[in-house]
N, CA, C and O atoms as a GROMACS GRO file, in nm:
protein
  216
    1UNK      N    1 -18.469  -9.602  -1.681
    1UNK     CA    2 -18.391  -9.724  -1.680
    1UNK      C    3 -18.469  -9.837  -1.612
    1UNK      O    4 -18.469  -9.953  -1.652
    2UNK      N    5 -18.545  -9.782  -1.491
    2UNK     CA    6 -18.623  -9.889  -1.432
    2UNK      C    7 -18.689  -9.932  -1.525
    2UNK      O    8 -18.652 -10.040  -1.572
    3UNK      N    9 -18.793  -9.872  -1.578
    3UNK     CA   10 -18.891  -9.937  -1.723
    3UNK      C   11 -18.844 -10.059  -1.801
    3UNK      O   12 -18.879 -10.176  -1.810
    4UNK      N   13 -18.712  -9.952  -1.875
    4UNK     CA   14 -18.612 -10.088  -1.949
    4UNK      C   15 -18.610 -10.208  -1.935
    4UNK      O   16 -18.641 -10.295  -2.017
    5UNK      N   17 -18.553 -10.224  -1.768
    5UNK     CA   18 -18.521 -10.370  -1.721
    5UNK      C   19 -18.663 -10.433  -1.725
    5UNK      O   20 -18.691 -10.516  -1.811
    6UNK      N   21 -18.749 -10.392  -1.634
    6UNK     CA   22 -18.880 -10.422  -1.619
    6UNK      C   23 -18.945 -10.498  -1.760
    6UNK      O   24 -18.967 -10.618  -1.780
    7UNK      N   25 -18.965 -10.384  -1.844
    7UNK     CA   26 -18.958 -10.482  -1.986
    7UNK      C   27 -18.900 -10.585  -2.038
    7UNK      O   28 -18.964 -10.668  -2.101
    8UNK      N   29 -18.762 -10.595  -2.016
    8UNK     CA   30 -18.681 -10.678  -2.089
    8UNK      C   31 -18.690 -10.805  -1.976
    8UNK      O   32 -18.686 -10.919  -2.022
    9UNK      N   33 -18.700 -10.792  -1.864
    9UNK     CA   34 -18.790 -10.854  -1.793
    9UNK      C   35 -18.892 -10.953  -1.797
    9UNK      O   36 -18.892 -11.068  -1.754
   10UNK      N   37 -18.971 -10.894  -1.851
   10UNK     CA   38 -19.108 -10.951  -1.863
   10UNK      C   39 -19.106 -11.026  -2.034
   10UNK      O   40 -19.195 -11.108  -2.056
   11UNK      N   41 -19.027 -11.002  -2.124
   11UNK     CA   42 -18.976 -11.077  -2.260
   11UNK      C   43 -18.940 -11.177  -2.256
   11UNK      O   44 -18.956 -11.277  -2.325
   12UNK      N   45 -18.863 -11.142  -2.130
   12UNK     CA   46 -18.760 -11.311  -2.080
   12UNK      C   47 -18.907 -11.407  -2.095
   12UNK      O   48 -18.923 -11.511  -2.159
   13UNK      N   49 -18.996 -11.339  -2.019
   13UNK     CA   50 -19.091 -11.510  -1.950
   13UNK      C   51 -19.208 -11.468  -2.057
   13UNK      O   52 -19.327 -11.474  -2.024
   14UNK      N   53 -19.190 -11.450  -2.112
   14UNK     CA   54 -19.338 -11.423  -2.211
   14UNK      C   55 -19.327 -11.441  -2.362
   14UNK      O   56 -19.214 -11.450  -2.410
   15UNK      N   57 -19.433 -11.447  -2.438
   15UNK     CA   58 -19.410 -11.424  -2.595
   15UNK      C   59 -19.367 -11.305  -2.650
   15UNK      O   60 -19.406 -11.193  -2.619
   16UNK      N   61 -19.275 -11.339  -2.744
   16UNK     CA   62 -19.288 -11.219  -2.840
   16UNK      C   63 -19.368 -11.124  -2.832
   16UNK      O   64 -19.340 -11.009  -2.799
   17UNK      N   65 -19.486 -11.172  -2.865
   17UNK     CA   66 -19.639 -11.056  -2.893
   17UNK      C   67 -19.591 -11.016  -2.748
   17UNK      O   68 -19.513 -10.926  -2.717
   18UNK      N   69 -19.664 -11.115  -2.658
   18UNK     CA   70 -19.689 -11.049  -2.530
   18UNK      C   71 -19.587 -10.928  -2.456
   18UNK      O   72 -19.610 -10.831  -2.385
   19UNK      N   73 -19.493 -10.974  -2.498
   19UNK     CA   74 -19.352 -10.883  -2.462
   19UNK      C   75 -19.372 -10.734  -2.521
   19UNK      O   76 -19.381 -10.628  -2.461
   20UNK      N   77 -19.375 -10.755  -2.624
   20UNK     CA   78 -19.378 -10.603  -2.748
   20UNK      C   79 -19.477 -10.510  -2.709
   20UNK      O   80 -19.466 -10.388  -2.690
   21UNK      N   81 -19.630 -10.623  -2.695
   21UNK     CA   82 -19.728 -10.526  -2.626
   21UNK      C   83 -19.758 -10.483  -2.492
   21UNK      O   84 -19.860 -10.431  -2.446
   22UNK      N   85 -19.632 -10.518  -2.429
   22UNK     CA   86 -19.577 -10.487  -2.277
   22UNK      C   87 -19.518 -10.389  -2.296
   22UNK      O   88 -19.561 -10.289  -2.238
   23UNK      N   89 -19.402 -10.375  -2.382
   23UNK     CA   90 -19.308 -10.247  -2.366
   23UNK      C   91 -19.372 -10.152  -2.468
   23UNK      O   92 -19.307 -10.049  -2.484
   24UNK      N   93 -19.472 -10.162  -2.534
   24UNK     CA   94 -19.551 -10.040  -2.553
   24UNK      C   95 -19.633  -9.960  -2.454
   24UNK      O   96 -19.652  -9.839  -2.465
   25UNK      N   97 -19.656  -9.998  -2.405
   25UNK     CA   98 -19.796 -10.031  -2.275
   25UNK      C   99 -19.711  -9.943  -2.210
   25UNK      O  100 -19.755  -9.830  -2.190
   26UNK      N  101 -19.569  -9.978  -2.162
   26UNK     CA  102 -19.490  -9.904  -2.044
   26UNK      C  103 -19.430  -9.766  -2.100
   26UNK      O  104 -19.417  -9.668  -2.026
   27UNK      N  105 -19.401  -9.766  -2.210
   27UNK     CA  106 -19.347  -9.689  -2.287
   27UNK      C  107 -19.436  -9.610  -2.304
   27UNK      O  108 -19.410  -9.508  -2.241
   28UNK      N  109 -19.558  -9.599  -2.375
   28UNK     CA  110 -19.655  -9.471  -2.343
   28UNK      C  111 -19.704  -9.450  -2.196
   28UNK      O  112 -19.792  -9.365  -2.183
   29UNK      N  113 -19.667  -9.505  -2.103
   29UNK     CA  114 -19.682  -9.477  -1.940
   29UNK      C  115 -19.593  -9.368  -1.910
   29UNK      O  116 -19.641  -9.280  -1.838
   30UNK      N  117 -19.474  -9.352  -1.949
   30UNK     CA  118 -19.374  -9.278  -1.907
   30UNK      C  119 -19.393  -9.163  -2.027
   30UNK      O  120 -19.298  -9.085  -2.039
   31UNK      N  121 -19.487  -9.147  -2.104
   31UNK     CA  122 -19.491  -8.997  -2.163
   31UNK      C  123 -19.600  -8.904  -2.062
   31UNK      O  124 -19.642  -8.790  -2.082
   32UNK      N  125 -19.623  -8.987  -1.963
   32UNK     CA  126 -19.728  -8.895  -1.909
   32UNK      C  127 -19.664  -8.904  -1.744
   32UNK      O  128 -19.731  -8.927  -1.644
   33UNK      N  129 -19.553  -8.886  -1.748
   33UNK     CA  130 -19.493  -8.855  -1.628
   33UNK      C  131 -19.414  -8.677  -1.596
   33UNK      O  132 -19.390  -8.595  -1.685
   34UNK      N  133 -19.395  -8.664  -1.492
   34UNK     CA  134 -19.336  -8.527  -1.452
   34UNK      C  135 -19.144  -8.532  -1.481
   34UNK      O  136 -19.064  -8.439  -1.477
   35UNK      N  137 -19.129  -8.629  -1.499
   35UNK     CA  138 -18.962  -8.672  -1.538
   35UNK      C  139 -18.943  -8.658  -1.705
   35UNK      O  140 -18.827  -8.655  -1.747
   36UNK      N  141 -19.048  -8.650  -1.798
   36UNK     CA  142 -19.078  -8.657  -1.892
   36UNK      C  143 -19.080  -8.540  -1.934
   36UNK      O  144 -18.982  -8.509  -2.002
   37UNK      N  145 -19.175  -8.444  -1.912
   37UNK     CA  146 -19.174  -8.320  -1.924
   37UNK      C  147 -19.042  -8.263  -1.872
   37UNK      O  148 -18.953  -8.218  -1.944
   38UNK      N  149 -19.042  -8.268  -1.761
   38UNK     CA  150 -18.869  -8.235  -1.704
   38UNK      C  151 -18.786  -8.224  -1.860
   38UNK      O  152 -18.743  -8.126  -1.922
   39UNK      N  153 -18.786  -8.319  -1.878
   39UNK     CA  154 -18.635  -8.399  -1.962
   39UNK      C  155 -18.649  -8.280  -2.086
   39UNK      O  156 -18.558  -8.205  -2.120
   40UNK      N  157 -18.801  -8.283  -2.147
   40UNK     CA  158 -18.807  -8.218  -2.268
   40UNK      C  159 -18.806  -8.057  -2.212
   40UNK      O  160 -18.771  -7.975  -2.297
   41UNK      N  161 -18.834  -8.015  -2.109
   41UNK     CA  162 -18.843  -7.874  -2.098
   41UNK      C  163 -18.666  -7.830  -2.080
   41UNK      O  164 -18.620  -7.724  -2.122
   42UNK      N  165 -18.580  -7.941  -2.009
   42UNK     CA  166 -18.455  -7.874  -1.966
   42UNK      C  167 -18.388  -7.918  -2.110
   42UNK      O  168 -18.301  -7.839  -2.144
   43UNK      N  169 -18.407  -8.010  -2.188
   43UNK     CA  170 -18.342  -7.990  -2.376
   43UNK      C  171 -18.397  -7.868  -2.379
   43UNK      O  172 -18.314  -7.779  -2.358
   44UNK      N  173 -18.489  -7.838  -2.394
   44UNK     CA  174 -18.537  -7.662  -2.482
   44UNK      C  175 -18.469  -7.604  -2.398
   44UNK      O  176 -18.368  -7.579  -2.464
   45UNK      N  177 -18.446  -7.550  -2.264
   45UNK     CA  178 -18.391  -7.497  -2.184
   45UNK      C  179 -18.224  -7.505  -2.224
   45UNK      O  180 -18.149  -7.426  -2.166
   46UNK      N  181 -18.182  -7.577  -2.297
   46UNK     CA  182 -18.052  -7.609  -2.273
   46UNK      C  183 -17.993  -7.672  -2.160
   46UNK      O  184 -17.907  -7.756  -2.190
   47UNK      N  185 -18.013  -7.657  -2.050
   47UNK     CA  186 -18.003  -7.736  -1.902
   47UNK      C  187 -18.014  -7.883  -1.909
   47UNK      O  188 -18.070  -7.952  -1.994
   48UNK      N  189 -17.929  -7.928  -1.770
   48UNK     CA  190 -17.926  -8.042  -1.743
   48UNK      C  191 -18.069  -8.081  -1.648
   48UNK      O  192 -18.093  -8.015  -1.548
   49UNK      N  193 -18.141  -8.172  -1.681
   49UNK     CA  194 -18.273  -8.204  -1.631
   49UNK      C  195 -18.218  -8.259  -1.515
   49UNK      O  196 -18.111  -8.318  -1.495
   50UNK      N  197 -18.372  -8.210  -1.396
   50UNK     CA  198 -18.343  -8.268  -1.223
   50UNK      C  199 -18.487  -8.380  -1.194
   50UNK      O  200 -18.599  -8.346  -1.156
   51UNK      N  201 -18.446  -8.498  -1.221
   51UNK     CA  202 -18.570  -8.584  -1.239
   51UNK      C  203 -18.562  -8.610  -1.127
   51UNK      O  204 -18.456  -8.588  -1.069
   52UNK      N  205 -18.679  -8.671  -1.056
   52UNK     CA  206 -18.721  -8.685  -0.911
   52UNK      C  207 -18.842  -8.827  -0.914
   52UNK      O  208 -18.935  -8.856  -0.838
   53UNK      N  209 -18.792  -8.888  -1.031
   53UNK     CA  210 -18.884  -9.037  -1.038
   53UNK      C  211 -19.041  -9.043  -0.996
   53UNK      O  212 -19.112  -9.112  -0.923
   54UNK      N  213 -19.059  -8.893  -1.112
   54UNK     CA  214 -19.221  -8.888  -1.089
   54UNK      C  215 -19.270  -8.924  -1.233
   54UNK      O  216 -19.391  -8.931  -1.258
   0.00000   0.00000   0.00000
């Protein structure tokens, strides 16, 4: 959710382009996090994921 705002954020004061190639930028940042894996291991798991904003 932090990301989200952060992005939508940074759209407000920027271009189009610049915006889009912002929330890509952040958006492949957060596939290489430990909250990430979390999320997809506790779906296969069936479980509710315990993210810890890593």
């Amino acid at each position: 959710m932090e990301a989200a705002k952060r992005s939508a954020n940074y759209r407000l004061r920027h271009s189009l382009d610049e915006g889009h190639r912002r929330e890509v930028e952040i958006f492949a940042a957060l596939f290489d996090t430990e909250d990430h894996r979390e999320g997809i291991t506790a779906f296969l798991e069936g479980r509710a994921p315990h993210y810890r904003r890593r």
